[in-house]
N, C-alpha and C positions, 0 to 999 in steps of 0.2 A: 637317631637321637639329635636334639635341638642342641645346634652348634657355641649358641649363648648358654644352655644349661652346662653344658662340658664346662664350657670358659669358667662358669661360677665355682662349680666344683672342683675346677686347677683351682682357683684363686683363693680358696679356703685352705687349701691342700698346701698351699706355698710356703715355705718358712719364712720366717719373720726376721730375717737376715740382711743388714745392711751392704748391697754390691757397693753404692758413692755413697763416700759423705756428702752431706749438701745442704749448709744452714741449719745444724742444729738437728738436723732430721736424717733421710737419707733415703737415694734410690733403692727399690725392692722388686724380688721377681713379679710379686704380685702388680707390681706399679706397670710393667712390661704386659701382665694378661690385660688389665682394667686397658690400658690404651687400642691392646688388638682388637677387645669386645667393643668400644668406644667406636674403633672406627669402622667396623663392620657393620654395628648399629647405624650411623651418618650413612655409608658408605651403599649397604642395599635399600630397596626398596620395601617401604615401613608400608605394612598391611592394614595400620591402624594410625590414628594422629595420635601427636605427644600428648598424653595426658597430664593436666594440671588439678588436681583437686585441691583443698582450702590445705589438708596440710603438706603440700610440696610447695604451692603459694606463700604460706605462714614459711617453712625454713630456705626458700630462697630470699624473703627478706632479711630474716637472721643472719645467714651466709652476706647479705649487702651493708648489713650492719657492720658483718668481722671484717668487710673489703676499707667499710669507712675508715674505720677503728685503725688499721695497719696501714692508710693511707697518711691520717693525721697522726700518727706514734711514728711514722716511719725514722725519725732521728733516733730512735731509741730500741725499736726492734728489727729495721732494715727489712731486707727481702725475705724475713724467717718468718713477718708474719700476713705475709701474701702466700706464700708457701702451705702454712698451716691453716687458712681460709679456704685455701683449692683443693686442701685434703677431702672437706667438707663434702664440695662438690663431684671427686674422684668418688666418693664412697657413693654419693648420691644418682651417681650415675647409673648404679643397677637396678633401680627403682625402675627406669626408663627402659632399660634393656631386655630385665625379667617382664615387666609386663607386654612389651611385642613377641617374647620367646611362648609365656603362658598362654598363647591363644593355637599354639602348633605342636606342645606338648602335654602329653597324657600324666595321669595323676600316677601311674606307676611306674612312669618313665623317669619323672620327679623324685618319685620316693625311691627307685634303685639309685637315685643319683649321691640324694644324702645317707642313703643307707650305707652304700660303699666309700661315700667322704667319712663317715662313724667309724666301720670298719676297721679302716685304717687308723683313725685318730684311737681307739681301744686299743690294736697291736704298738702304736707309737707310743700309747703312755704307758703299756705294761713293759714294755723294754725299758723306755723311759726311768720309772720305779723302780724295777730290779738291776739298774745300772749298767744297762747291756749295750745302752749307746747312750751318750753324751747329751746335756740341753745345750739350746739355739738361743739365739737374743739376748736381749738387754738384762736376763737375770738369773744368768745360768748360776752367781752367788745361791741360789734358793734350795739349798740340798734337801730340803725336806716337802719339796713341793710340786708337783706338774707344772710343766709350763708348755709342753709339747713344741707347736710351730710357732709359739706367741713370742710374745716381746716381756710375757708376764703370767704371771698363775689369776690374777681376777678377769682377764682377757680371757685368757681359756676358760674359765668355769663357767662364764658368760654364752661362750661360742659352744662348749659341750652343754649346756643346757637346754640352749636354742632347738640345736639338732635331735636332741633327744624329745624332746616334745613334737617335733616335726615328725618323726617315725617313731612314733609308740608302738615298742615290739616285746613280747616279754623274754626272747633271747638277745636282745640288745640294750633296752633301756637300763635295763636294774646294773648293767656293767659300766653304762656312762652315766650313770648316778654317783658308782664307783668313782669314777675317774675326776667327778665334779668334787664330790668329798676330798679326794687325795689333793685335791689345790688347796683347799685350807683356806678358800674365799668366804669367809663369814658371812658378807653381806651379799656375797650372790647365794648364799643357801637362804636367808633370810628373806631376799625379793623373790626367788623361786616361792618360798612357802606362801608370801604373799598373793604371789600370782593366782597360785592355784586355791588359795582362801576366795579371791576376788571370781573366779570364777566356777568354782565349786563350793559354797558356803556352807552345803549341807553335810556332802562327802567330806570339804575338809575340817568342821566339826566331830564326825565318826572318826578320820583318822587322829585327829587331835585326842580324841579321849580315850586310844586303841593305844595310839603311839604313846602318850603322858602316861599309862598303863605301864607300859612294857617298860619306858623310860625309868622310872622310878624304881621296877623290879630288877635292872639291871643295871642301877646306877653306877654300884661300883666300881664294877667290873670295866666300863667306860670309861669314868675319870680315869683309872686306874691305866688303862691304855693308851688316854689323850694325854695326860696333865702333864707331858713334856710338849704337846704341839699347842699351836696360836689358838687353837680352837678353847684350852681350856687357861688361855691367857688372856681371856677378853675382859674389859672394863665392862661394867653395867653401865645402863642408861645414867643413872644417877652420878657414878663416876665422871662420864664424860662431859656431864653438864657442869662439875663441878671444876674439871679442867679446865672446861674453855671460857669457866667465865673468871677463874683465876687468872689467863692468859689474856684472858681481852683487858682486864685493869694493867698487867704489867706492860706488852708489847710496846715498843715506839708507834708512830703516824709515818712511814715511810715516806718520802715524796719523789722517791726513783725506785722503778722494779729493779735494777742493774744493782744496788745495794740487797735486794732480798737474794737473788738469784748468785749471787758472789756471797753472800755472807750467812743462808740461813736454809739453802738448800740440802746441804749435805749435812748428812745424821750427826755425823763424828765434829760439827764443827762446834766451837766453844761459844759462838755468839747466838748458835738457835737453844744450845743445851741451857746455856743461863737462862733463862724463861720456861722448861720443860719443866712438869711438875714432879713433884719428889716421890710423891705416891703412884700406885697404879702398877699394876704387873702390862699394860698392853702397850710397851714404849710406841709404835708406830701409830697408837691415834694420841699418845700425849706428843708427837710431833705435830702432825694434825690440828691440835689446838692450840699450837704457835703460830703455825703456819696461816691458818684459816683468816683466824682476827688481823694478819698482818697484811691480808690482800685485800679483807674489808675494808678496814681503816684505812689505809691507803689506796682505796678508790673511792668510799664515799666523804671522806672531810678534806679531797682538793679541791681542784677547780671544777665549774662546774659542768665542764666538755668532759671532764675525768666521771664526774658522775655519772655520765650520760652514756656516753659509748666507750669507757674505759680507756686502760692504758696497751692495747693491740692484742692481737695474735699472738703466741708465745712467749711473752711479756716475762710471764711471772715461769718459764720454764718448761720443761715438758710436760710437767704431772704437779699436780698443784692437790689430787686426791680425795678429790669433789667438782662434778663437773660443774655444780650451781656458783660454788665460791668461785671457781676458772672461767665462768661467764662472767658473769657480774666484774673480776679483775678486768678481761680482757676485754670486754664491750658492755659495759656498764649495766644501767638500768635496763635501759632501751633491749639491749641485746637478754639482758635476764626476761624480760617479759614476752619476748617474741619466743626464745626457747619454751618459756609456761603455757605461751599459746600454741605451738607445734603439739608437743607432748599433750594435752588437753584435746587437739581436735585428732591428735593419733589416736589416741586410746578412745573418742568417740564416734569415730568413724570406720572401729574395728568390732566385730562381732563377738561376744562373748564366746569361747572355747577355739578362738583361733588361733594357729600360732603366731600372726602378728600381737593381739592380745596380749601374749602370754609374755610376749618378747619386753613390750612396751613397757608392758606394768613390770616386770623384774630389770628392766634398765631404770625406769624411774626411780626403784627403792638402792640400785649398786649406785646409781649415778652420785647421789652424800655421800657416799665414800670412795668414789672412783672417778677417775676420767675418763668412764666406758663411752660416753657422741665422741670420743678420737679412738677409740681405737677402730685397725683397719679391719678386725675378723667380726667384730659384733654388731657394727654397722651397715656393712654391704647385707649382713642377713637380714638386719631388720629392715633394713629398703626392699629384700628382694620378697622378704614375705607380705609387706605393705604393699607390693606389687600386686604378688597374685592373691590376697585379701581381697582388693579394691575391684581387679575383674575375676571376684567372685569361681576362682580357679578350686576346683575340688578337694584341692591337695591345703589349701591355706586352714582345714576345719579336718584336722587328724582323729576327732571321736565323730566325725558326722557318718552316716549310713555313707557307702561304698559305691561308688558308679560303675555303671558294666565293664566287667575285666578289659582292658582294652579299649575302651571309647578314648578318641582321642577328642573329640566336641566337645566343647563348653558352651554354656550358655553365658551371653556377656552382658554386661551389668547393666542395671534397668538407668541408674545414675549417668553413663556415658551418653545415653539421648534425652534421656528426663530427669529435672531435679526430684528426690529420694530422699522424705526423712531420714533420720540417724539409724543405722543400720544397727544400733545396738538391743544386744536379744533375741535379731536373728538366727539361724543357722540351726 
């Protein structure tokens, strides 16, 4: 077994546990595997050169954008947002790793790997649920939610969806579908269905009109079972447009993050609640639409280096609950548009029915209401599938036809010695 696939599969495995504090963040076991795979990678002898394609190109400029950004903020964010820049890069590191690992591991040396990282994250979260062991991380508050090794329940339903699509099995997936439900992540059940619309439009029409069937025959009995959880306290579209644009006339124009981060962070405080709107059963996106318009406004009507490449790296906090609004605060324009062109050439440079694919397009649809490009579980997979996507590795196309039990060869990608239109449609 390939000594980096192990490493990935600790590193998923790791809890999301702070050992040091340090800047707002803090050392993690997993920060101790990412360094040993790190230097094992540097340290032996690469069978293949580093690959650069347009998008690891595209987000190492973005990552040069966030270095600018916490260069010139450094009076105001300090070394928290050099810190939060190199996370970038820590995640991005398995990109590197998984594709020299993918050329010496077999597709079902791969698949026992996530199968038995699954494995275990199903026994963790049914113990988890029936409260047979205690939650880890920053939100063990969430009695009614998984959160397994994460730091949060939209980080897990993120990271259990990944894998599930990665080993599609019928005695495993229908349990971490379970297990994605039981987080009560709205919007990653919502980019999941996307996903799978965007790359099945046919099937997921059939199941739409099977599912919308059954939905409405059993409506009751549903509400009836949810309408104490978040799932049946959600605001409609129309709701929330009407929040935020209540909240974009009331909000001040901030001109220090230090004032939003002190004074508008925290749920229970009285200076973010005077602007929350009165209506609405979903109080955490009528925060949302305080919060939103106050990173806008306060990075597009200052100065106009603030326009540009915003006010740093953790600027506005650790979760700001939209990665687009956490760009755009933290590296402005500049830094919003390089993120549109990463995501743009990821998702075109990925095959229809891959699990990169699948990854990309259900991060794009969590990322409006998350800050899933930080987190450390959702990331590293989606590098390490972009990985074996790009050399065209077996295991990156979980409904493609099967290669012989045991081959460990792959065929490696025509792109690495020749340029290759867009591989979209492929596979």
């Amino acid at each position: 077994m390939n000594i980096f696939v192990i490493l990935f599969g600790l590193y998923i495995l790791a809890p999301k546990i702070d050992l040091i504090a340090l800047f707002g963040s803090g050392i993690r076991l997993e920060d101790f595997i990412s360094l040993v795979a790190a230097a094992l990678y540097f340290i032996q002898k690469r069978r293949h050169p580093i690959p650069f394609p347009k998008f690891v190109r595209l987000y190492l400029l973005f990552v040069g954008v966030s270095y600018l950004s916490a260069a010139y903020n450094y009076g105001d964010t300090g070394f928290a947002g050099f810190l939060f820049a190199t996370r970038l890069l820590q995640y991005m590191i398995w990109f590197f790793i998984m594709y020299e690992a993918c050329f010496s591991v077999s597709r079902i040396n791969l698949r026992r790997i996530i199968m038995g990282v699954s494995v275990v994250f199903l026994l963790w979260g049914g113990l988890e649920y029936f409260g047979l062991i205690g939650r880890v991380g920053k939100f063990t508050g969430a009695a009614e939610r998984l959160t397994i090794n994460t730091s949060g329940p939209f980080e897990t339903s993120v990271m259990l969806a990944i894998l599930a699509y990665a080993v599609p099995s019928l005695l495993l997936t229908p349990f971490m579908a379970v297990l994605v439900f039981l987080t009560q992540a709205r919007i990653t059940l919502l980019g999941v269905v996307v996903s799978l619309a965007a790359a099945r439009p046919v099937r997921a029409a059939l199941i739409g009109i099977v599912g919308g069937t059954l939905f409405f025959t059993v409506a009751q009995p549903v509400f009836s079972a949810f309408e104490e959880s978040r799932l049946a306290r959600s605001d409609s579209p129309l709701e929330m447009a009407e929040s935020l644009e209540s909240a974009w006339d009331r909000v001040p124009v901030i001109h220090d993050p230090a004032v939003f981060r002190h004074r508008f962070l925290s749920g229970n405080s009285a200076d973010l609640f005077q602007f929350v709107a009165a209506s609405g059963d979903d109080l955490s996106f009528r925060y949302r639409a305080v919060r939103w318009p106050m990173v806008i406004k306060a990075t597009l009507f200052n100065s106009v280096t603030h326009v540009a490449i915003g006010w740093g790296p953790s600027a506005w906090g650790p979760a700001i609950d939209s990665y687009y609004v956490r760009t755009l605060g933290e590296t402005g324009l500049i830094g919003l548009g390089l993120l549109g062109l990463w995501l743009f050439a990821c998702y075109r440079e990925t095959r229809i029915h891959s699990t990169a694919n699948f990854a990309v397009v259900t991060m794009i649809v969590v990322g409006f209401f998350i800050d899933i490009f930080t987190s450390s579980k959702a990331m590293p997979l989606l590098w390490a599938f972009l990985a074996l996507e790009f050399a065209r590795h077996p295991f990156s196309m979980p409904f493609a036809r099967r290669p012989v039990f045991g081959s460990r060869a792959i065929r490696r990608r025509p792109m690495l010695s020749a340029p290759v239109t867009s591989g979209r449609g492929q596979g």
